[in-house]
DRENDO-1510 file (C-alpha; in Angstrom, 1 decimal, always signed):
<recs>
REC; n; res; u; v; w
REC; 1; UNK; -4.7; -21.2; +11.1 .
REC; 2; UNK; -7.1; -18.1; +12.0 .
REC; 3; UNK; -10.1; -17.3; +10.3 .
REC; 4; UNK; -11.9; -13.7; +9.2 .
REC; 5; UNK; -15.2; -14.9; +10.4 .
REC; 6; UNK; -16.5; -11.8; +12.7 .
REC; 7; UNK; -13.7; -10.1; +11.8 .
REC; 8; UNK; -13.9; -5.9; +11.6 .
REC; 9; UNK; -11.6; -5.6; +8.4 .
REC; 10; UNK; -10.9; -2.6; +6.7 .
REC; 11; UNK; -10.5; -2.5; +2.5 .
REC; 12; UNK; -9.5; +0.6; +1.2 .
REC; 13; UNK; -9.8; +0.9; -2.8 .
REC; 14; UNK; -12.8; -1.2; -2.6 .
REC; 15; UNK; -14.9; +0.0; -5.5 .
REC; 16; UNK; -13.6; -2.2; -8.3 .
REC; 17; UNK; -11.0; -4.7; -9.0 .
REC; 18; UNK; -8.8; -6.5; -6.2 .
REC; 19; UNK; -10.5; -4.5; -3.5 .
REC; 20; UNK; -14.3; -5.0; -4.4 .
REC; 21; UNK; -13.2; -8.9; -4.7 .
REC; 22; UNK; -11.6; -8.8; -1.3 .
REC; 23; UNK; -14.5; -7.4; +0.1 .
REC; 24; UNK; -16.7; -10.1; -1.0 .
REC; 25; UNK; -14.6; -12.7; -0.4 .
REC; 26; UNK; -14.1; -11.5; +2.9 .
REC; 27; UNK; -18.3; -10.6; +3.2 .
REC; 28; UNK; -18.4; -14.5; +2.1 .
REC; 29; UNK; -16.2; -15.5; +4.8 .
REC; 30; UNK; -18.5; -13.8; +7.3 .
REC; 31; UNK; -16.3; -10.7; +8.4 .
REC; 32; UNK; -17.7; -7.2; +8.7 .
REC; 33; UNK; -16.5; -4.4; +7.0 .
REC; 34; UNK; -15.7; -1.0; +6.8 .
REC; 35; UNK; -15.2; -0.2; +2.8 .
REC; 36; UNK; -13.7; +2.9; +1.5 .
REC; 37; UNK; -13.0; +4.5; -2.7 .
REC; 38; UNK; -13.0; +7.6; -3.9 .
REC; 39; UNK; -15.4; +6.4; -6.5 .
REC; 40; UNK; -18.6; +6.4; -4.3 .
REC; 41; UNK; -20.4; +5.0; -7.4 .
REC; 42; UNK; -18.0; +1.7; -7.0 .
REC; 43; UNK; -18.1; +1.8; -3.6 .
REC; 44; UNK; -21.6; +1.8; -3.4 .
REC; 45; UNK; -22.3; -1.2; -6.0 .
REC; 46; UNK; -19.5; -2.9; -3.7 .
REC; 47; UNK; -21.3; -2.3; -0.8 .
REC; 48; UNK; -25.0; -3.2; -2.0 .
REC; 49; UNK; -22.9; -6.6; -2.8 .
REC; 50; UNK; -21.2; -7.5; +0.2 .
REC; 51; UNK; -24.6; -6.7; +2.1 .
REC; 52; UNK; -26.5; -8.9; -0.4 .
REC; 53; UNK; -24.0; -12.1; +1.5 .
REC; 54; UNK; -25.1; -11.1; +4.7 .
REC; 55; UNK; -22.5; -8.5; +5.7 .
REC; 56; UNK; -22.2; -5.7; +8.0 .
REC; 57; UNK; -20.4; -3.0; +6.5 .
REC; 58; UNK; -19.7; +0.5; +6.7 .
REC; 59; UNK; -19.0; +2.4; +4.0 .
REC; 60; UNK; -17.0; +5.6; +3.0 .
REC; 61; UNK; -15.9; +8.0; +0.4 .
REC; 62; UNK; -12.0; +8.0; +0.9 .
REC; 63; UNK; -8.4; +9.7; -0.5 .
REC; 64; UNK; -6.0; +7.3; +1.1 .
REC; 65; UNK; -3.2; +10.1; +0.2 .
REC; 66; UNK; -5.1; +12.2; +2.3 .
REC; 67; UNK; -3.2; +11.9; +5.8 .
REC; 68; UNK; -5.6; +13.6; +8.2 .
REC; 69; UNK; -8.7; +12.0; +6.3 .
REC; 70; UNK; -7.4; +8.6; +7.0 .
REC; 71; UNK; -6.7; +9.2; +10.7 .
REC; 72; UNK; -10.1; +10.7; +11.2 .
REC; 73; UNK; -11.5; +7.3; +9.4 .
REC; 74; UNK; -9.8; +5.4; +11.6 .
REC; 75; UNK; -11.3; +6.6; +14.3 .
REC; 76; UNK; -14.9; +6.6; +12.7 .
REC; 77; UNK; -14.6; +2.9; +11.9 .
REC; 78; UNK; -13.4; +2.3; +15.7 .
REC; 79; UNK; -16.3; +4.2; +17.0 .
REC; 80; UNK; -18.4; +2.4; +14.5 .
REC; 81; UNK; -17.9; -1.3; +15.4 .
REC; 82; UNK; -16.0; -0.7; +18.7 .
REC; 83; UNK; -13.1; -2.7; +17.7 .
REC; 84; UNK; -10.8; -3.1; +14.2 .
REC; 85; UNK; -9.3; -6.6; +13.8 .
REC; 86; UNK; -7.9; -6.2; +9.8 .
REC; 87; UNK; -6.8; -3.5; +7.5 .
REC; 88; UNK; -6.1; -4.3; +3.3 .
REC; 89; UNK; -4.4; -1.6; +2.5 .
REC; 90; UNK; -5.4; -2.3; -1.3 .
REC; 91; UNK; -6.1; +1.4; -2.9 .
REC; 92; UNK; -3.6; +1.8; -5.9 .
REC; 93; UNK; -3.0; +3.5; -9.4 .
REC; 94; UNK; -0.5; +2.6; -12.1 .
REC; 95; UNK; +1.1; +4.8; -14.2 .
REC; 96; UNK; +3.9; +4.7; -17.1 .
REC; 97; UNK; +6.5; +7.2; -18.2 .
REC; 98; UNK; +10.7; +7.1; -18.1 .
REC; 99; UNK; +12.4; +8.8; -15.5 .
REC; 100; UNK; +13.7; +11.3; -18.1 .
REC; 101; UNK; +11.1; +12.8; -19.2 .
REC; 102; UNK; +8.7; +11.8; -16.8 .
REC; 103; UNK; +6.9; +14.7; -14.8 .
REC; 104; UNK; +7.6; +15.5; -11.2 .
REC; 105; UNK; +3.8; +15.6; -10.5 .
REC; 106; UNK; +3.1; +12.0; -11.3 .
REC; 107; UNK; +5.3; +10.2; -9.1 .
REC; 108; UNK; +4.0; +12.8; -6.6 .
REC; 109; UNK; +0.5; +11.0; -7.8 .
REC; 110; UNK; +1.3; +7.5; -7.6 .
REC; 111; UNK; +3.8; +7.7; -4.4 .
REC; 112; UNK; +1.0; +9.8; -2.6 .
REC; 113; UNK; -1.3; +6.5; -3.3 .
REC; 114; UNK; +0.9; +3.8; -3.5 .
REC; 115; UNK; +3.1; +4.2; -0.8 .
REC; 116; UNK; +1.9; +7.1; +1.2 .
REC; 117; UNK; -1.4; +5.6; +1.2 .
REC; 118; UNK; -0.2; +2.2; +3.0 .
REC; 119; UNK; +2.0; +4.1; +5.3 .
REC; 120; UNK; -1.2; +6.6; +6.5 .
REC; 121; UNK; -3.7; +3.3; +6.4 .
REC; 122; UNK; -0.9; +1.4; +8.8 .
REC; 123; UNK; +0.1; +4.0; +11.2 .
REC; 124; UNK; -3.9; +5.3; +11.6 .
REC; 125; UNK; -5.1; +1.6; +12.1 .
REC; 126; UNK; -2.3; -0.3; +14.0 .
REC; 127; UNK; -3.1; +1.3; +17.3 .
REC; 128; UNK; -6.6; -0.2; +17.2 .
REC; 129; UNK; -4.9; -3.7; +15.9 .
REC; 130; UNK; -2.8; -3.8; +18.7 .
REC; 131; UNK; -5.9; -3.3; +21.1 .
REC; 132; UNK; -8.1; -5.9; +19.7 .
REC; 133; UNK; -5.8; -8.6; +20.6 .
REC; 134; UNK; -5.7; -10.3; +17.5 .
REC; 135; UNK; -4.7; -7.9; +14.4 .
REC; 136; UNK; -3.5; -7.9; +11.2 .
REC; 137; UNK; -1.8; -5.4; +8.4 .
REC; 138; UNK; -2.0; -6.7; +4.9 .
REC; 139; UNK; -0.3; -4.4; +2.9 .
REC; 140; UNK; -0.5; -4.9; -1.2 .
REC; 141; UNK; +2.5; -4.3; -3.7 .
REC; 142; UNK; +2.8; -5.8; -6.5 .
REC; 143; UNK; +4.9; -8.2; -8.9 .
REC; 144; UNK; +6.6; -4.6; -9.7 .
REC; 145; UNK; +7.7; -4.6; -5.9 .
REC; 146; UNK; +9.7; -7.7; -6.9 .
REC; 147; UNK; +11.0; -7.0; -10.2 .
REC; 148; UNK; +11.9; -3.6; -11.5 .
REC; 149; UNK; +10.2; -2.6; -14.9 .
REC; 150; UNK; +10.8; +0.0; -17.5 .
REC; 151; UNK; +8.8; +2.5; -17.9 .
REC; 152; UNK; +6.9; +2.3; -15.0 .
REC; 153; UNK; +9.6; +4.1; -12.3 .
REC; 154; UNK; +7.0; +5.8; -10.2 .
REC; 155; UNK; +5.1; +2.8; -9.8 .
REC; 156; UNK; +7.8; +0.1; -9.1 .
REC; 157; UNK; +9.6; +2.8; -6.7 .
REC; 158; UNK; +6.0; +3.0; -4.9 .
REC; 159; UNK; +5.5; -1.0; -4.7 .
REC; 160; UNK; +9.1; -1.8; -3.8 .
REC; 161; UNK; +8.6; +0.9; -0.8 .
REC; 162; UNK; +5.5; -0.8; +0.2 .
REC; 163; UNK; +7.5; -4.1; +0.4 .
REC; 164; UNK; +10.3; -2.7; +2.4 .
REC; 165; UNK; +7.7; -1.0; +4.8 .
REC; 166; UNK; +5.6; -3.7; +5.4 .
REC; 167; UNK; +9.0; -6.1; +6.1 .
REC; 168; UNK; +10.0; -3.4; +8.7 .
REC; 169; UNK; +6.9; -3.4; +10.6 .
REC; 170; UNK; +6.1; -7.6; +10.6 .
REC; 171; UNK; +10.2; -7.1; +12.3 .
REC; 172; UNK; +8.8; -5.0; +14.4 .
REC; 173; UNK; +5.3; -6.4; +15.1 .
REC; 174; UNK; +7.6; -9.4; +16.0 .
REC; 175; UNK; +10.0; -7.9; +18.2 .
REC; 176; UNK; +7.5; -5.8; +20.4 .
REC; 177; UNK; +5.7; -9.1; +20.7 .
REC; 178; UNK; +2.6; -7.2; +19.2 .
REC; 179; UNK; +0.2; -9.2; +18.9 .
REC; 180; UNK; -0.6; -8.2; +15.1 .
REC; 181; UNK; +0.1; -10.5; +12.4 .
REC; 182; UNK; +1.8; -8.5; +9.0 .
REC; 183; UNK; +1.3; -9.9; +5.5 .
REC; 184; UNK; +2.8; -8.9; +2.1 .
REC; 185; UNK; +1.1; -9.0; -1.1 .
REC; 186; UNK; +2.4; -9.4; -4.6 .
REC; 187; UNK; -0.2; -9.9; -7.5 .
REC; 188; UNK; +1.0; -10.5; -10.8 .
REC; 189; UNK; -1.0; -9.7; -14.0 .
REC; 190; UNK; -5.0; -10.1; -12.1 .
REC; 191; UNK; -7.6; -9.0; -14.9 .
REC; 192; UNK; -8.6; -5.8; -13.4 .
REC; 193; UNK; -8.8; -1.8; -15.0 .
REC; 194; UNK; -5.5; -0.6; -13.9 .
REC; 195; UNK; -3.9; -0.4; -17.0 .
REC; 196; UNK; -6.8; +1.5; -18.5 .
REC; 197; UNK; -7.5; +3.8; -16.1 .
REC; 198; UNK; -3.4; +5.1; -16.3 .
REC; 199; UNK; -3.8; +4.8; -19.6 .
REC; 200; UNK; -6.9; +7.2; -19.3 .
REC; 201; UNK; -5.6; +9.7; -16.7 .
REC; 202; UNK; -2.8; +9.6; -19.0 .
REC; 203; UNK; -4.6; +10.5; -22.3 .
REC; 204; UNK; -6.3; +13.8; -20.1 .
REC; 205; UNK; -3.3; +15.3; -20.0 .
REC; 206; UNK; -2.1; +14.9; -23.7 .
REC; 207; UNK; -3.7; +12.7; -27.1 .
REC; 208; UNK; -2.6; +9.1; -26.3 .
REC; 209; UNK; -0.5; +7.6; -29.1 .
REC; 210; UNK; -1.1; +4.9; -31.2 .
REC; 211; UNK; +1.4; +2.7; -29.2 .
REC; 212; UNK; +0.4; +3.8; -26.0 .
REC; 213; UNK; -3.0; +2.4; -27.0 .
REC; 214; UNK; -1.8; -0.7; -28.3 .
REC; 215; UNK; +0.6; -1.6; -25.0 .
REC; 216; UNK; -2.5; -1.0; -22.5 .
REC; 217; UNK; -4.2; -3.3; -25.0 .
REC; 218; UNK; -1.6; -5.9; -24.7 .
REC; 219; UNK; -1.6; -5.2; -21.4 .
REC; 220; UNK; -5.4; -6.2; -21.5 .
REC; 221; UNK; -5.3; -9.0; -23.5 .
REC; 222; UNK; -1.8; -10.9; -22.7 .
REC; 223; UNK; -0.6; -10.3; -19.7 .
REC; 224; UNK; -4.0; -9.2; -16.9 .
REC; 225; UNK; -5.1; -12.6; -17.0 .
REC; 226; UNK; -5.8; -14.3; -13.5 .
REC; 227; UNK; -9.3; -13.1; -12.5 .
REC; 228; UNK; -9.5; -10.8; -9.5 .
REC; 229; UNK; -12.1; -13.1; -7.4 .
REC; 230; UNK; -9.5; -15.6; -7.5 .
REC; 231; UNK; -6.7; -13.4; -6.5 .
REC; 232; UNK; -9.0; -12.4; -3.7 .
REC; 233; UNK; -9.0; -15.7; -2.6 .
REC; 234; UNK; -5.6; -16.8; -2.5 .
REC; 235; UNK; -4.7; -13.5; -0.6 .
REC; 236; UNK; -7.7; -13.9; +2.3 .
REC; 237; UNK; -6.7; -18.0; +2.2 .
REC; 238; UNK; -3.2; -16.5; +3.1 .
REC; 239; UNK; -4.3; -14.0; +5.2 .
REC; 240; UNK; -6.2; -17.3; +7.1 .
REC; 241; UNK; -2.9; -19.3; +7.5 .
REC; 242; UNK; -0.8; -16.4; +8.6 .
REC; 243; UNK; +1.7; -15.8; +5.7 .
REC; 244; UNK; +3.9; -13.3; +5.9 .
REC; 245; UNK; +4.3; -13.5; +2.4 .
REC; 246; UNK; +1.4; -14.1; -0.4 .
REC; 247; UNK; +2.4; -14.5; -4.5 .
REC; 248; UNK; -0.8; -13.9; -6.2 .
REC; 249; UNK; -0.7; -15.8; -9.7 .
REC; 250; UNK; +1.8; -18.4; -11.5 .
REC; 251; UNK; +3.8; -15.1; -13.1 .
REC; 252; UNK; +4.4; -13.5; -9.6 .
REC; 253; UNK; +6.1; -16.6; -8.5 .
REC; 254; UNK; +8.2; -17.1; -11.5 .
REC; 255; UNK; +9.1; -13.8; -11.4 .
REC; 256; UNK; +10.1; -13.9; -7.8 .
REC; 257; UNK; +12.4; -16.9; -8.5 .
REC; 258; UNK; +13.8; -15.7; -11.4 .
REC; 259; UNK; +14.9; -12.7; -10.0 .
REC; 260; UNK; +16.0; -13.9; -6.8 .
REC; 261; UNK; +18.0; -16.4; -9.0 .
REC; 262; UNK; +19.7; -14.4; -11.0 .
REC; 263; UNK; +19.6; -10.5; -10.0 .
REC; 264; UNK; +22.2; -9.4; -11.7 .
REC; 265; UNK; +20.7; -10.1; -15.3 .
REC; 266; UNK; +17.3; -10.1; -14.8 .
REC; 267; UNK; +16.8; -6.6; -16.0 .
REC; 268; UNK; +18.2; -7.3; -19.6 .
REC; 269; UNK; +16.3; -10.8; -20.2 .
REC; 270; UNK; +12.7; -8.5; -18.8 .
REC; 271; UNK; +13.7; -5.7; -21.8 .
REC; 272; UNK; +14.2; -8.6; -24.3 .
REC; 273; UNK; +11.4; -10.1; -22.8 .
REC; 274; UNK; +9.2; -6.7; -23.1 .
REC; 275; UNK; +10.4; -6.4; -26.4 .
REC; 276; UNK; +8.5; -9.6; -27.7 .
REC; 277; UNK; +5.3; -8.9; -25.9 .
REC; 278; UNK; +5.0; -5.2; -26.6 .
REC; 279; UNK; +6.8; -5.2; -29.8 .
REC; 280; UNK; +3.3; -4.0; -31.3 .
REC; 281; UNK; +3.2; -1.4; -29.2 .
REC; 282; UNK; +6.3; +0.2; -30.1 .
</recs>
């Protein structure tokens, strides 16, 4: 069991949802921190927050798709507090659309800060993980990294790379006798504004339909339910006991058994499933 207390850890996507929560859960557990958004407004109510429990923390404005950006911010916060301990690669969008009529430029969107955005956070940071002597990568995908959806290729093909990434470097971490610890996160339906702000980016584009607006309000109402302050907690009280693996929510870990269980028909039962759900929707 480790603990976070005078920790330097890094939260990227830290002005709302999972990664404001982790930040204070983290500012509650005594670490310092080094916060980063693109929504400096967030970011800033985060930080004012985290300071108001007694935390150090560092803030700044942030693309995580943004490869050069996020080595130069590595270096910033390692100049800044002279050592980096822990890096949540949190910062995430979701979007919808089927692969056939999908456009090419929003899997180039969500990949870019999905997946791209943990690889740049991992490879920028784990030099200065390695060098404190007692580091950690804690990379989030999602219950979409477990289970495949429809709808929602870009997303699922982002959060299932994130998985397979973050599995390849705790082998590695493990076989270089690193001493950094690697952890995998999969939150299931945690009440934050993800849904809403696809739904959003979606609507600038093009008039939202009537059933796009009723699935991101099921979405809302049915399925978004575990609050993100307590998703915070189970993932920094995994982070503590050195899991390589943290479910975040009752759904998460029935998905993850149901699929593992029975792989080969899981993707009819989920449409059936869907149908019921977000028949309204349709």
């Amino acid at each position: 069991m480790g603990s976070v207390r005078d920790k330097v850890a890094v939260v990227t996507g830290a002005g709302s949802g999972i990664g404001r929560r982790l930040a204070l859960e983290l500012a509650g557990r005594g670490a310092r921190l080094a916060l980063s958004d693109v929504d400096e407004t967030g970011l800033g109510e985060t930080a004012d927050q985290a300071k108001a429990l007694g935390a150090e923390v560092h803030t700044t404005r942030l693309d995580v798709a943004d490869r050069q950006a996020v080595r130069d911010y590595a270096e910033v916060v390692a100049e800044h507090f002279g050592v980096v301990h822990q890096v949540y690669n949190n910062a995430g969008v979701a979007s919808s659309g089927s692969i056939l009529e999908g456009e090419w430029e929003e899997y180039d969107h969500v990949l870019g800060i999905n997946l791209h955005g943990v690889i740049h956070g991992t490879k920028a940071f784990l030099p200065h993980l390695v060098a404190s002597g007692d580091g950690h990568v804690v990379n989030v995908s999602s219950l979409n990294g477990i289970m495949a959806q429809p709808g929602l290729s870009a997303y699922c093909a982002s959060k299932f790379g994130v998985r397979g990434f973050t599995e390849t470097l705790r082998a590695e971490m493990l076989s270089g006798r690193h001493p950094v610890q690697v952890t995998v996160v999969h939150p299931g339906g945690v009440k934050t504004n993800i849904a809403t702000a696809a739904f959003e980016r979606g609507a600038e584009k093009r008039p939202a339909t009537a059933a796009e607006e009723a699935r991101t309000r099921t979405y809302n109402e049915k399925l978004l339910k575990l609050p993100a302050e307590q998703a915070a907690k189970i993932i920094v009280e995994g982070v503590e006991a050195g899991k390589p693996r943290v479910l975040v929510g009752t759904d998460a870990k029935i998905v993850d058994l149901f699929v593992r269980l029975v792989p080969r028909f899981y993707p009819a039962a989920l449409v059936r499933f869907g149908g019921k759900v977000l028949g309204s929707a349709d």
